[in-house]
GUBAVO-133631 format. One line per 5 residues: their letters; for each residue x, y, z of C-alpha. Coordinates in Angstrom, 1 decimal, decimal comma, m for minus. Layout:
# residues N
a	X/Y/Z  ...
# end
This chain:
# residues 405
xxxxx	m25,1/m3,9/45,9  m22,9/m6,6/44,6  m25,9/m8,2/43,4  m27,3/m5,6/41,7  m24,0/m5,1/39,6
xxxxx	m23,9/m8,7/38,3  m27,4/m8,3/37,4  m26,7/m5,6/35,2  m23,5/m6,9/33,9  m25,5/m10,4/33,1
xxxxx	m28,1/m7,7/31,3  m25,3/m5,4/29,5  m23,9/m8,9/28,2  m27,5/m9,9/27,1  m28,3/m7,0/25,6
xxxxx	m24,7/m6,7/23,3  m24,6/m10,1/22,1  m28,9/m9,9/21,2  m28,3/m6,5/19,2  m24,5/m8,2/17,6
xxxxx	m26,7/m11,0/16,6  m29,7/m8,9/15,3  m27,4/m6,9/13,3  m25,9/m10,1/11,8  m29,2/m11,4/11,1
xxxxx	m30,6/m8,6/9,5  m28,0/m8,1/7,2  m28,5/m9,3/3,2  m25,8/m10,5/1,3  m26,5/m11,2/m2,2
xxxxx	m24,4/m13,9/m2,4  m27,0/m15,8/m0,2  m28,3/m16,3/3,3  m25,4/m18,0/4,9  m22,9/m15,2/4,3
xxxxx	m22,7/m12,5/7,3  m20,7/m9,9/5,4  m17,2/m9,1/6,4  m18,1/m6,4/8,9  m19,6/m8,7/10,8
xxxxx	m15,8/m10,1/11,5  m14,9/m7,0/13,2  m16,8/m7,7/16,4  m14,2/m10,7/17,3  m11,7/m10,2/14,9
xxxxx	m10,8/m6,3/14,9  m7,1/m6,4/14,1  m6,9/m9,2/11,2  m9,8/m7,0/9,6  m8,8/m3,9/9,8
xxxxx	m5,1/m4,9/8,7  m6,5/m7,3/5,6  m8,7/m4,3/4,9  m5,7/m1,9/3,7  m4,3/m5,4/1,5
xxxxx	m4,4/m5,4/m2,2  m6,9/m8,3/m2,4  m9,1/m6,7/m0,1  m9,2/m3,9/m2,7  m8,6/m5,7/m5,8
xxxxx	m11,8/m3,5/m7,2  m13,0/m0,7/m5,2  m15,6/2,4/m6,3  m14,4/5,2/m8,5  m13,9/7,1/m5,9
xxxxx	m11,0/10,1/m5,4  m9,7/8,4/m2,5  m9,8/5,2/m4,8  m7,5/6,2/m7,5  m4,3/7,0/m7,7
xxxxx	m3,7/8,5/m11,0  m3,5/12,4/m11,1  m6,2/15,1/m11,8  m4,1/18,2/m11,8  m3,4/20,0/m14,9
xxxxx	m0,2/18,9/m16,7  m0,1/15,5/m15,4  m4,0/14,1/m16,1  m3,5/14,3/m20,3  m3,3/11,7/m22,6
xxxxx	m2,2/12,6/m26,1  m3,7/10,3/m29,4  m2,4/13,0/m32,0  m2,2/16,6/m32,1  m6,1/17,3/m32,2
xxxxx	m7,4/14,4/m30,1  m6,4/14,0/m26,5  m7,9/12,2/m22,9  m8,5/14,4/m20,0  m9,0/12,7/m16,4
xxxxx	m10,8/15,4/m14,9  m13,3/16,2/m11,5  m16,6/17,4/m11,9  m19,4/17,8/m9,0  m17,1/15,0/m6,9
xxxxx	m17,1/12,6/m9,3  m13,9/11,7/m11,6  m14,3/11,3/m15,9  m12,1/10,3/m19,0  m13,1/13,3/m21,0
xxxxx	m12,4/13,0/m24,7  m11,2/16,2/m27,1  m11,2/16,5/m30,3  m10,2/19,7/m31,9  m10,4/21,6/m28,3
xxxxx	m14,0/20,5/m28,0  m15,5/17,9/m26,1  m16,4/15,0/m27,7  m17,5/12,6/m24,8  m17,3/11,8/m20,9
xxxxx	m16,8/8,7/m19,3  m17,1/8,2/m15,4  m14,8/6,1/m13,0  m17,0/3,8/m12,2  m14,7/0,7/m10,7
xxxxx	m11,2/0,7/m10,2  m9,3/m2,6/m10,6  m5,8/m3,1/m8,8  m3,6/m0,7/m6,4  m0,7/m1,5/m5,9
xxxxx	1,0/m1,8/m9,3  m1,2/0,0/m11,7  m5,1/0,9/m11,9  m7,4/0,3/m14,6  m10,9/1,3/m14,7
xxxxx	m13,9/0,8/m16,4  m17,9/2,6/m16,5  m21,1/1,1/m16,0  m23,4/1,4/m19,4  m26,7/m1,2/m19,5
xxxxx	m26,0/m4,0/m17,2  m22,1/m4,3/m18,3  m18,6/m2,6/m17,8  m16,4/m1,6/m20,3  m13,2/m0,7/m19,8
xxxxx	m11,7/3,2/m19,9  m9,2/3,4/m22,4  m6,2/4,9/m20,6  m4,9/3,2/m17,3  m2,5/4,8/m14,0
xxxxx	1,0/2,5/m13,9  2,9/3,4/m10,8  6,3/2,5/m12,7  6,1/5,3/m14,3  3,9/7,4/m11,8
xxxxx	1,8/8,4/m14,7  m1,2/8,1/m17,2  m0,9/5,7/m20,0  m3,0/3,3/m22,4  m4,4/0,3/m20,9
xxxxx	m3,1/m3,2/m21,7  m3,0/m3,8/m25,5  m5,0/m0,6/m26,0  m4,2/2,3/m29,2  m2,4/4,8/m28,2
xxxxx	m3,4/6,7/m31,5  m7,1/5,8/m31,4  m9,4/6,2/m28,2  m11,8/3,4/m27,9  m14,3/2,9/m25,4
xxxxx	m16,1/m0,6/m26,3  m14,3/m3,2/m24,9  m16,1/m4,7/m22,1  m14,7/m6,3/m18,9  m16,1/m9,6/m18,8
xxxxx	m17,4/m11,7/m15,7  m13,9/m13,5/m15,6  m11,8/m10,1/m14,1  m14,4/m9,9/m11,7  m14,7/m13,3/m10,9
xxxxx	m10,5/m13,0/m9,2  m11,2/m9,0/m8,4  m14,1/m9,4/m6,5  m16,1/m11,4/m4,0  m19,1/m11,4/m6,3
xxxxx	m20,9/m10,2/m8,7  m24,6/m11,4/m9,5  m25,0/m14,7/m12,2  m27,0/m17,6/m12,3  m25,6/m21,5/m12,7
xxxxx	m26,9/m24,9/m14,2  m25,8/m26,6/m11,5  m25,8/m30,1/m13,1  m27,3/m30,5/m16,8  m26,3/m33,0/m19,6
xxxxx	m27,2/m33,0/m23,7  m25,7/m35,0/m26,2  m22,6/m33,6/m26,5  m21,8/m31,2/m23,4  m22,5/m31,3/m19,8
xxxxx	m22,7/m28,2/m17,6  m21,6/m28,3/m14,1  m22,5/m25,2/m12,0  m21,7/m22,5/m15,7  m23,2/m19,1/m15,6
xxxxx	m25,7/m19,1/m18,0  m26,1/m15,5/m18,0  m23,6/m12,5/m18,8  m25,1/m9,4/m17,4  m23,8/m8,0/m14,7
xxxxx	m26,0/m6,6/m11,7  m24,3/m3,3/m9,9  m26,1/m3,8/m6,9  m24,8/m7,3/m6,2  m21,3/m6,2/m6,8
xxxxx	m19,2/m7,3/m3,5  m15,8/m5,1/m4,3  m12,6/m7,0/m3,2  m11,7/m10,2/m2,1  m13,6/m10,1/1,4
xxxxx	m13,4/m12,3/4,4  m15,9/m14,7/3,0  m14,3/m15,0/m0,2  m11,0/m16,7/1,5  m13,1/m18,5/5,0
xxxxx	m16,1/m19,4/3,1  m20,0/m18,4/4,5  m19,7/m17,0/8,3  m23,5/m16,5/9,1  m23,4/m20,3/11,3
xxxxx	m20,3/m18,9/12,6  m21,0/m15,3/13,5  m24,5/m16,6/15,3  m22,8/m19,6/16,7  m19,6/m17,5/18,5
xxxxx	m21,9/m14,9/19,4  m24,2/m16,8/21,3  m21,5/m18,9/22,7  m18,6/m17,0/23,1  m16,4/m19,0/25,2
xxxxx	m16,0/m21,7/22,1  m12,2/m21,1/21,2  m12,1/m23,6/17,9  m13,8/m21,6/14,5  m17,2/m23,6/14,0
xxxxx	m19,1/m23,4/10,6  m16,0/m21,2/8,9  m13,0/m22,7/7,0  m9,7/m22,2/9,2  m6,9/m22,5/6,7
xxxxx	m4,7/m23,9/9,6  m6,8/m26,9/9,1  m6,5/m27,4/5,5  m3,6/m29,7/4,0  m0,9/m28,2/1,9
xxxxx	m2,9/m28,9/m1,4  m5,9/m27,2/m0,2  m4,0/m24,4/1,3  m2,5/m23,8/m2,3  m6,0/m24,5/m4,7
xxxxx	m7,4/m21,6/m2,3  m4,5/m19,1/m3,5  m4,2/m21,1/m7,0  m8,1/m20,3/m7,7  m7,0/m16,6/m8,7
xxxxx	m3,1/m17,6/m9,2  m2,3/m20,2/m11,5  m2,8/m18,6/m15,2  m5,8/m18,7/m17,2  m5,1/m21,6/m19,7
xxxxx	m7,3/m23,7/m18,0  m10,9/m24,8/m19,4  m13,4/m23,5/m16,7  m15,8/m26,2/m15,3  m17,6/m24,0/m12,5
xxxxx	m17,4/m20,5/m11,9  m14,6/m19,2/m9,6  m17,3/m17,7/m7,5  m18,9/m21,1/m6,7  m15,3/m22,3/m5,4
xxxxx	m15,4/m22,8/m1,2  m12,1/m23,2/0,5  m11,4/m26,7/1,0  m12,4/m27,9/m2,4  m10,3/m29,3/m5,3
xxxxx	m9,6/m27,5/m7,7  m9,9/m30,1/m10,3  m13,3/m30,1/m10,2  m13,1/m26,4/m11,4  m10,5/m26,4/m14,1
xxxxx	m9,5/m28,8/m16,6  m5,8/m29,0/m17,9  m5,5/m27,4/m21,1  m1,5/m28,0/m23,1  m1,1/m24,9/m22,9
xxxxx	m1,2/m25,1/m18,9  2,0/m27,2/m19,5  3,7/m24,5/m21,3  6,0/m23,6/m18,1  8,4/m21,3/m20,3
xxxxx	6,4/m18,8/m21,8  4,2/m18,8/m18,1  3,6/m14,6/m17,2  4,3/m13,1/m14,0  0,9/m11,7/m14,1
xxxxx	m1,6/m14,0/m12,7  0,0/m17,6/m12,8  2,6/m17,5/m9,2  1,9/m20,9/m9,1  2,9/m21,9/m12,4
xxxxx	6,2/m20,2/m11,5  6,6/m21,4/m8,1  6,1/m24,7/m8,8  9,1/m24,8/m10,8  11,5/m23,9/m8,2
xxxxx	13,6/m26,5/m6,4  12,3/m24,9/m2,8  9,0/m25,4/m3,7  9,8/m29,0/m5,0  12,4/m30,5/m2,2
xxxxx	9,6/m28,9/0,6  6,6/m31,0/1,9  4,8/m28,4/3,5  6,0/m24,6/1,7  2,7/m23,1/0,4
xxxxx	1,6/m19,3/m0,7  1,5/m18,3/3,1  5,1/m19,9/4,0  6,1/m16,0/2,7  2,6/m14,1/2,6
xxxxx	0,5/m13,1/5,3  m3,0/m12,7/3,4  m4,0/m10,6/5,9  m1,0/m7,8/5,3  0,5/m6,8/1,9
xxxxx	3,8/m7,7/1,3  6,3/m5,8/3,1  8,1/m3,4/0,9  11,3/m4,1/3,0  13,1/m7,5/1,4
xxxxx	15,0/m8,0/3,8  12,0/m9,5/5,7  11,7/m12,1/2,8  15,1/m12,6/3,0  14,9/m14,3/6,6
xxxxx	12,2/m16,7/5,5  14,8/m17,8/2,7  17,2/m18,2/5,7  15,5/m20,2/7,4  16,1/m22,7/5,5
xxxxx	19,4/m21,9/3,8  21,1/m20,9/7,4  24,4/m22,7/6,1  24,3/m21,4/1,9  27,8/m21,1/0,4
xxxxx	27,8/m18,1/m2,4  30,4/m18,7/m4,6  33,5/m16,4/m4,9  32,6/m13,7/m7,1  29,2/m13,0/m5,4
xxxxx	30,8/m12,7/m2,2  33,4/m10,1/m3,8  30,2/m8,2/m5,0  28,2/m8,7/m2,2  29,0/m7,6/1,9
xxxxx	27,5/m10,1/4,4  25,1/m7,6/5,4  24,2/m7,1/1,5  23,6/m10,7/1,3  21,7/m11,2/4,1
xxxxx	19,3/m8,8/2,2  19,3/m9,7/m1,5  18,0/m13,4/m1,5  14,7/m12,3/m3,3  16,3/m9,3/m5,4
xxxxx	18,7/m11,4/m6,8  16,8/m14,8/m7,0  13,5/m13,5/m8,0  14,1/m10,8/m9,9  11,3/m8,3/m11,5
xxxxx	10,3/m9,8/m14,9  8,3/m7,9/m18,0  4,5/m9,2/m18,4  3,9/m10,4/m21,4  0,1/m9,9/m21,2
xxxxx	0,3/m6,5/m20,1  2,0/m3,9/m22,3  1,4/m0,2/m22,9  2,0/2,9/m24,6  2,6/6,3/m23,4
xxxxx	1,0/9,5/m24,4  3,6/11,1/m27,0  5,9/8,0/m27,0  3,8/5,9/m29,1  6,7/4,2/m30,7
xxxxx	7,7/2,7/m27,3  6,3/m0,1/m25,6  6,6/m0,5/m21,8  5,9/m3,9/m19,8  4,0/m4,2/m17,0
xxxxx	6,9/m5,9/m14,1  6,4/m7,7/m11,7  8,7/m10,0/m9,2  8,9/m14,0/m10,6  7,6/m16,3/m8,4
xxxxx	10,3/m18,9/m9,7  13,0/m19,2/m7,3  16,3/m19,9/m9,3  19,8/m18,8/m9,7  19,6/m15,4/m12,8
xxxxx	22,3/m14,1/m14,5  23,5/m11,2/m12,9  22,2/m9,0/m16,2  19,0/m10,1/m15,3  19,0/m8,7/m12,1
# end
């Protein structure tokens, strides 16, 4: 009897790990052959992806779906107004979601939500039309928990042209389908690994920053644990607790360090591990470190800061978890910053302002205060006269004044 039972455990196994690997095998990602998709990390890794699934990066661009968006629908809070006669409806029709565009209380045209950039801070979105997106005209900004225009858009005349080029999807998403000369010199330029074509391909979209985008291709990995479960070190897969600090930062700095750079390769190429030199040259604008947005370039701004400077081993991850958002409480941010500044002295009028418990909590509220994008500015619908800034926290740890708390 005993027997028989580890003969059918021995089978079970055989069985499970045959039909984990078939499923692995038979999967096509159009990135290539060596990537195993990101549900494949769920078989061994259940928690990290189920928790990195609800982050921001891991929906960094999503479908136009209802669940998807955040912006409203209902009447009295899904209009956008250009001028008396002309206004932009977000309305549902059949289970799907449309910018519909009035003029004179007749329908002029309909645009779908096709793909939905961002989620935690705002939402734009754009429709699919001949191989390319182009963006929707009016965006969702949680700030103000309401429809307005997207960045740098009129707010007196629709416009539904501008396209949304390879570049946003290339730090959105984990891919999107182009084509590279890999290594090709004339006269006067040389091309190392450039798209050479613009289009974009719907069916090789890969929405959100996946597993693969951050670990590199897991197909060697997924067959190799599988077949060999008891190996405890990550074979054929980048671990970033093996990485130095450098390459620990270029991995975050791919998507977060501005975009003043001269592009060599396309972000898509880039594989954990690598330099990012060989990706970007500096441009003088790069240098510019005073006029650096909150939006996009953290590294710009955190490079600045004494922490960052005095420390040999802080890095993006000393205070993010990529595989959780950020916690909304600050208080948990504040006990990183104490870790290290156990024995701070606040100077006498702080400490009149603040309580000790206060303090314990404000580290990041009062020394990386919310800033105004410069990049990303917008208009509301009747308030065309005032322009509102997209804000978001500095990444440049400093002493403010305390108006610019």
């Amino acid at each position: 009897m005993e027997k028989i039972k580890i003969l059918f455990a021995i089978t079970f196994l055989t069985v499970l790990l045959t039909s984990c690997t078939s499923k692995s095998d038979e999967y096509i990602d159009p990135r290539g052959t060596d990537y195993a998709g990101s549900e494949s990390c769920i078989q061994c890794h259940q928690i990290q992806y189920e928790s990195a699934s609800h982050t921001s990066h891991f929906k960094a661009t999503s479908p136009g779906t209802k669940e998807n968006i955040s912006g409203h629908f209902t009447a009295g809070h899904n209009t956008f107004f250009y001028d008396k006669n002309t206004k932009l409806v977000m309305e549902e029709r059949n289970d799907s979601l449309y910018q519909v565009l009035y003029k004179n209380g007749k329908e002029v045209e309909a645009y779908s939500f096709d793909v939905i950039f961002g989620i935690k801070h705002a939402q734009t979105s754009g429709y699919w039309k001949n191989n390319y997106v182009y963006e929707l005209p009016v965006s969702y900004y949680k700030s103000i928990d309401s429809w307005a225009t997207s960045p740098t858009y009129s707010a007196v005349a629709p416009d539904f042209t501008r396209k949304i080029n390879k570049e946003c999807f290339a730090c959105h998403s984990s891919n999107i389908a182009s084509k590279y000369v890999t290594t090709k010199s004339t006269e006067n330029y040389t091309f190392m690994g450039m798209e050479v074509e613009n289009f974009l391909n719907k069916s090789t979209l890969i929405y959100g920053i996946d597993c693969e985008r951050c670990h590199g291709p897991a197909k060697k990995h997924v067959q190799a644990h599988l077949k060999f479960p008891d190996i405890k070190k990550a074979q054929y897969v980048v671990a970033f607790r093996s990485l130095n600090r450098q390459q620990r930062i270029d991995a975050c700095a791919l998507c977060h360090s501005g975009n003043s750079k001269s592009r060599l390769k396309s972000r898509y190429q880039y594989k954990p591990g690598e330099s990012l030199m060989d990706y970007f040259n500096e441009n003088p604008t790069s240098k510019d470190t005073l006029n650096m947005d909150v939006h996009g370039n953290q590294l710009g701004l955190l490079a600045q800061s004494k922490c960052f400077k005095k420390s040999q081993a802080m890095d993006c991850m000393t205070c993010h978890n990529p595989h959780q958002d950020s916690p909304g409480n600050l208080t948990t941010y504040s006990k990183i910053c104490m870790s290290c500044h156990k024995d701070i002295k606040h100077n006498s009028a702080t400490v009149k302002t603040f309580t000790k418990t206060m303090l314990a909590a404000a580290c990041v509220e009062c020394h990386m205060p919310k800033k105004d994008s410069k990049a990303i500015r917008f208009l509301q619908s009747n308030k065309h006269s005032d322009t509102l800034s997209y804000s978001l926290r500095t990444h440049k740890i400093a002493i403010y004044p305390v108006t610019e708390k």
